[in-house]
N, C-alpha and C positions, 0 to 999 in steps of 0.2 A: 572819587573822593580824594581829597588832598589833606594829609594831615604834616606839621610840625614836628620836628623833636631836636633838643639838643645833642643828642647823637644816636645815630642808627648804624648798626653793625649787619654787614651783608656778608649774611652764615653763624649759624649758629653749632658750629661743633665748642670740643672746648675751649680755645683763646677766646671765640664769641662770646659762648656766654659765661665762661667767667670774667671778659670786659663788662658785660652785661651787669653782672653785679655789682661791681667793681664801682662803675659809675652812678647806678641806684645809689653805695653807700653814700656816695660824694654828692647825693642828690640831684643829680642830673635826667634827666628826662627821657628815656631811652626804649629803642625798639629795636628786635632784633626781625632778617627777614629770610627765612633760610624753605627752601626746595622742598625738603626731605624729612626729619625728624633732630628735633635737637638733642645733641650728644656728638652728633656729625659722626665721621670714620673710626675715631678712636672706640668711640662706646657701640656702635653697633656692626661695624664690619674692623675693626681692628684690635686697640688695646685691649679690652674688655672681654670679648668675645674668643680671642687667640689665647689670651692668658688663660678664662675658663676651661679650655679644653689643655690647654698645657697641665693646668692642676688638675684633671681627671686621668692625664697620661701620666704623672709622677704618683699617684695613689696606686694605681695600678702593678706600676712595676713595682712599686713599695710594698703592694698583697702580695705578689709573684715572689718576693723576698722574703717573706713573713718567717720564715722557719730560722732565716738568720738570727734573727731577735728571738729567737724559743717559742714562736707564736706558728701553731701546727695550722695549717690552711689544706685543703683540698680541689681542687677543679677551678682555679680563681679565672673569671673572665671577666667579661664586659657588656653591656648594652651598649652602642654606641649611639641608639634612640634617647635614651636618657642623659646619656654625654651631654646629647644635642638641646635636651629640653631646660637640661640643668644650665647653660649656658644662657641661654633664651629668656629663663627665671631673672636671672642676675643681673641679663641686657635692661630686662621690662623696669627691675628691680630700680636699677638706677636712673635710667630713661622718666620713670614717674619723679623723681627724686628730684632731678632738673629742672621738669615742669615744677615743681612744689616751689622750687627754689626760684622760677622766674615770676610767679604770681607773689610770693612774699618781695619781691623786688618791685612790686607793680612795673615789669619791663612788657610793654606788647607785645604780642610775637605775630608775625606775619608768614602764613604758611605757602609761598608762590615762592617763583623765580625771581628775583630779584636783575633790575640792568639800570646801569648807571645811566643817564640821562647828560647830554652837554647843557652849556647854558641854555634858558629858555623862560617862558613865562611863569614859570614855578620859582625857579632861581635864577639871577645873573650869575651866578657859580656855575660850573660843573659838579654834580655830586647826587641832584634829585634821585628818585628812585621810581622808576616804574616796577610794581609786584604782576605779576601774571600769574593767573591763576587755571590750574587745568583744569576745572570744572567748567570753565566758560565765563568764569564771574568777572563782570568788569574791574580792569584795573585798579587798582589803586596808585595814588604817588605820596611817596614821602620824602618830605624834604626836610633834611637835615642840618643842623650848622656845621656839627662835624660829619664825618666816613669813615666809619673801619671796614677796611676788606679784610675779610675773614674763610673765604673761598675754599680753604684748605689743599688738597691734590688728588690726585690719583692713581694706580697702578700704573707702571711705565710698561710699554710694550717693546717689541722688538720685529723690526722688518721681517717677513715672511715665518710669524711665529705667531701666529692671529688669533685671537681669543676667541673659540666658541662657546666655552663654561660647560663644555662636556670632555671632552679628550683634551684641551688646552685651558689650563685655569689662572686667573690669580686669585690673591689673597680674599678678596672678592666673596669670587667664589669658591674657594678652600674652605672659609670660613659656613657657610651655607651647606656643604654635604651634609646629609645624614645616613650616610656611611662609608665607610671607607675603601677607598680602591687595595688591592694585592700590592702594588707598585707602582710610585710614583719617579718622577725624573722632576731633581728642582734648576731652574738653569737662575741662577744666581744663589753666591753663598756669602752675600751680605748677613746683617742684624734679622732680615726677616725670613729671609732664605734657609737659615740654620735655624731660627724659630719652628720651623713648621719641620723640617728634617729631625728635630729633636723630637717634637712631639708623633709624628707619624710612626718615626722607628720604633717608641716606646708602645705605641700600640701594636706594633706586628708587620706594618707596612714596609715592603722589601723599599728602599729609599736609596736613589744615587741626586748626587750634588756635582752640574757642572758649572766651578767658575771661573770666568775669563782672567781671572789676577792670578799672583803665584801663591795667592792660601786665601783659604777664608777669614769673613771679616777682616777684609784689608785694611781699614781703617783705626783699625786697634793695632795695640803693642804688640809685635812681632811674636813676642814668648806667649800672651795671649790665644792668638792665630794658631798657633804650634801645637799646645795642649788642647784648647778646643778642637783641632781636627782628629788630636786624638781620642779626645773620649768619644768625636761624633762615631770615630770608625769602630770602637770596642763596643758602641752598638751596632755596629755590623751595616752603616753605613759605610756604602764607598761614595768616595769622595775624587774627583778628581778637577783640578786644579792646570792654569793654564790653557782654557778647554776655549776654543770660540767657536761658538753655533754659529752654523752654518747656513745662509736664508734661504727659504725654497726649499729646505728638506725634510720636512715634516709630513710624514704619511702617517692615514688613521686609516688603520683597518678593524682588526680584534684589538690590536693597542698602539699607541704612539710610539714613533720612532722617531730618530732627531739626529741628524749626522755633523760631528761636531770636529773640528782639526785641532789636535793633542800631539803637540812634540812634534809638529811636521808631518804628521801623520791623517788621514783620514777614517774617523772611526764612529761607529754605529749606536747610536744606546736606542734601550726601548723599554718602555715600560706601561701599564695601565691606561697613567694619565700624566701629562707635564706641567708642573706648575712654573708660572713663569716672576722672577723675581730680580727683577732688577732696578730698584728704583721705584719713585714718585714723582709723577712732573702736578705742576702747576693747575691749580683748576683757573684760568684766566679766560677761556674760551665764553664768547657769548655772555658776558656781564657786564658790557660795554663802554671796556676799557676805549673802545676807538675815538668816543665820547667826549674823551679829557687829555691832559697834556701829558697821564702818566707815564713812565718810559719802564721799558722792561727788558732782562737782560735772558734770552735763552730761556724767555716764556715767563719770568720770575720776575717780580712785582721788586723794582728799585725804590729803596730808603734810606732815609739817615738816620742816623742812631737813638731818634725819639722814634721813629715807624712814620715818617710822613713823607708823601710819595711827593712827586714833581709839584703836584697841587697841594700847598700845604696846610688846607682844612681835611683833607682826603688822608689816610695813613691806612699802612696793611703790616700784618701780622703772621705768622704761622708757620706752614708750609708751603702757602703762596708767595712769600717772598724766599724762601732757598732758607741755606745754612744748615741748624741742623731742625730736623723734622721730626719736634718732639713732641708728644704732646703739653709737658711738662714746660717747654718751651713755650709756646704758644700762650699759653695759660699767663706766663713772667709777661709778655711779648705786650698781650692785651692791656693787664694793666701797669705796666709801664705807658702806653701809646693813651689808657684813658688818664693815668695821673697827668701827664705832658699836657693834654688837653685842656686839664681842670687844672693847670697853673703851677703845678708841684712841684715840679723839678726833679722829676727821679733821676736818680742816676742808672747810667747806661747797661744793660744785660753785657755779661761777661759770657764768649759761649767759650772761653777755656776751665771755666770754674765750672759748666755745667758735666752735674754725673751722667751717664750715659749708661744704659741697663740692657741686659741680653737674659731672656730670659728661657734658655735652652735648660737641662738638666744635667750637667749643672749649672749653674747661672754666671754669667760674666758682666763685668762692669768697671766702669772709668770715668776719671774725671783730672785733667790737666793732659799734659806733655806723653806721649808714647819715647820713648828709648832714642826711636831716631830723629824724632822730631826735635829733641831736646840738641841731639848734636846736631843736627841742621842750622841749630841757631847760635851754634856756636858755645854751647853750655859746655863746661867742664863740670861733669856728675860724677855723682857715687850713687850706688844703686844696693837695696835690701830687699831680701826674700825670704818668705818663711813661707812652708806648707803646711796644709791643714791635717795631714797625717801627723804632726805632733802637735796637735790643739785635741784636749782630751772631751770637747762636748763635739767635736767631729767625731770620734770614734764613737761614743755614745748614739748617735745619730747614722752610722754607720757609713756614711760620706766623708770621705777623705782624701779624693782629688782633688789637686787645684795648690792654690797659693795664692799670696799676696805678695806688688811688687811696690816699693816705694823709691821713688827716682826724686834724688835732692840736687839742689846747687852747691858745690862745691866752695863754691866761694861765697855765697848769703848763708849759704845752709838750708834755706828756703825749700820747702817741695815743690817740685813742680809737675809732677806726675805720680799718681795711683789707681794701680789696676788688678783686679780681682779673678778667678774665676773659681770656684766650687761652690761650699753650699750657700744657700740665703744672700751671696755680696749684693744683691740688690737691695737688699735691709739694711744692707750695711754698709754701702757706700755714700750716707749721705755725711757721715762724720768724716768723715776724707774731702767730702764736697767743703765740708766747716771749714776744715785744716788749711784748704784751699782760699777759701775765701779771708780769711784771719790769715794765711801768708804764714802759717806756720811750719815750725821748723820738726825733722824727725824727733829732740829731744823733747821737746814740745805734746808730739804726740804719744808717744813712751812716755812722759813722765803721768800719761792722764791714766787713771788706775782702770783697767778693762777686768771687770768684776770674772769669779772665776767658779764654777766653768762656764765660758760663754765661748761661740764661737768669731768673736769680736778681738778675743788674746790674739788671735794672729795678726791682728793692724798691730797691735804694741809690741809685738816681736819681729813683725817687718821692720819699724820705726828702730827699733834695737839694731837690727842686723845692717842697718847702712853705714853706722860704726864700727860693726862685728863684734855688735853687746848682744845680741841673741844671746836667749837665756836655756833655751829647749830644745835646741836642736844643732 
């Protein structure tokens, strides 16, 4: 069977189907055709599912604390069968929620494999679609006037460090246990890497971080990197840094070992089970890119700043084309690429304005310029900090690591970086994402009243402090 539509989107995580809808409003004709279950990685093996279990392991340590706040507790543990189910609720919860959401859209959805077809008697384009279905069911093709690749990615591996989702995991399968190993080894201490290190430690699990940079989350603000590995360690993570595994050295016996070179040195770790964390490459395999003219760089699907690939009825979105791999991303990505479509003219995603969220215990977050990035460009900055140890609904809340860092231009006045870590900054980094985007100045954001007590006073007392108008500390 061969059906029509003015646009089909191949994959249905979130940039999909929120293209999905995107284009329903603008009445467009649309079908999505995705492998697996719509929600894609974020809602069923990633965002969703890893945050679940992150907020069962902050409760936790927060009953284990109870006596601090004057709240007597006795024997506090855990089910970690229930961790599992409660996550699983929450998955279904929203998973149904999507569906709801693509039949009030009247979007189809096509449940096969999806492969791009070259031209042919369906289309003189490249673009058609053959669906393949595992049940045996014959093909279907759709053909579209537009393409959004919507592919997403996957766990990145590493040579002689082979996943078998028993002694070698990823996120995958991290996210899948139902229950937990004594000791884990993370070999990467990127955004996802210190995710699951945060969460694992809080539950009890002996937890080491090897990563190949010289601090984690290398990609954030230096002073960020520095305090997150400290709180990782005061949970009694070791951390070591500078580490590059070593390939071919992985034995499993009773538990995984991994031989790693540290300072010129040759050294041993071992633990339980190894998760492996470095990265997401590209799902481009077998979707039949060889089909069309589109060109790709290091596996990642090449565009121009509407999302259209070398064929420019075809556009891709997401994590398939690189950059940053958000889902929040993804989401702007799609409907920018359907408005472009339907005529609109949106203007182009900024990925220096986009916030960026970590959400370990405590939480880290950013959005513009990190410290050195700013001098790399030649900025002459002034820079404000305040910590959450004199914000009084921190102390209330009994979290008081961390700070706010606010990096302005010297010369516009302009900020061009803000970066977070302790309690809630992921709540609260989106009025810094505003500040960003309005091009606002530190007085600017100091003079917006941050009601009191909220733990939101430290943005306007960073804003303060880049003058040395801090008022509390």
């Amino acid at each position: 069977m061969a059906e029509s539509y003015q646009l089909v989107i191949l994959g249905g995580g979130t940039g999909g189907y929120v293209a999905a809808i995107r284009a329903a409003q603008l009445g467009i004709k649309t079908a999505i055709i995705e492998a697996s279950k719509l929600g894609g990685t974020c809602l069923h093996r990633g965002c969703i599912p890893s945050k679940a279990l992150l907020r069962s392991a902050e409760v936790y340590t927060t009953a284990c604390s109870a006596e601090d706040y004057g709240i007597l507790t006795e024997n506090v543990s855990f089910d970690f069968e229930k961790v599992h189910l409660r996550k699983q609720k929450i998955v279904e919860q929203l998973h149904n929620g999507v569906q709801r959401l693509m039949k009030k859209g009247k979007i189809d959805i096509y449940e096969g494999h999806g492969r791009i077809l070259g031209p042919s008697i369906f289309s003189p384009l490249a673009g058609a679609i053959s669906v393949e279905y595992s049940d045996g069911k014959e093909n279907d093709i759709v053909i579209p006037e537009h393409l959004i690749i919507a592919t997403g990615s996957k766990p990145r591996t590493l040579p002689g460090l082979e996943i078998d989702g028993d002694f070698v995991l990823t996120s995958d399968d991290a996210v899948a246990l139902t229950s937990l190993p004594k000791s884990i080894m993370i070999v990467g201490g990127g955004v996802i890497g210190v995710e699951w290190a945060s969460l694992f430690a809080d539950f009890g699990v002996e937890v080491t971080i090897l990563e190949y940079a010289d601090r984690v989350i290398p990609t954030e603000d230096r002073d960020i990197s520095k305090e997150m590995q400290r709180q990782l360690e005061k949970k009694g993570i070791t951390v070591v840094t500078e580490a590059k595994v070593l390939p071919e050295t992985v034995s499993k016996t009773a538990q995984a070992s991994i031989q790693a070179e540290v300072n010129g040195q040759q050294q041993t770790y071992s633990a339980e089970k190894i998760l492996v964390s470095v990265g997401r490459a590209p799902n481009v395999e077998d979707i039949g890119l060889q089909n069309t003219t589109i060109k790709t760089e290091k596996g990642f699907i090449l565009t121009n700043e509407h999302y259209q690939t070398a064929e420019s009825h075809i556009y891709a979105i997401g994590d398939v084309i690189g950059g940053l791999q958000l889902a929040h991303v993804a989401s702007h990505e799609g409907i920018k690429a359907v408005e472009h479509i339907a005529g609109e003219n949106p203007a182009p995603l900024k990925a220096i304005d986009v916030a960026k969220c970590i959400y370990t215990h405590p939480e880290a977050a950013s959005v513009g310029l990190t410290e050195e990035a700013a001098k790399q460009k030649g900025l002459d900055i002034k820079i404000g900090k305040f910590p959450f140890q004199a914000i009084g609904k921190a102390l209330v809340h009994g979290e008081t690591d961390g700070f706010v860092k606010l990096i302005a231009d010297k010369k516009t006045n302009d900020l061009v970086g803000i970066h977070m870590i302790g309690p809630h900054v992921t709540d609260m980094i989106s009025e810094a994402a505003l500040a960003r985007v309005l091009d606002a100045t530190p007085w600017e954001v100091a003079e917006t009243i941050h009601p009191h007590p909220t733990l939101s006073e430290v943005i306007g007392e960073a804003a303060l402090a880049v003058d040395g108008r801090a008022l509390h500390f």
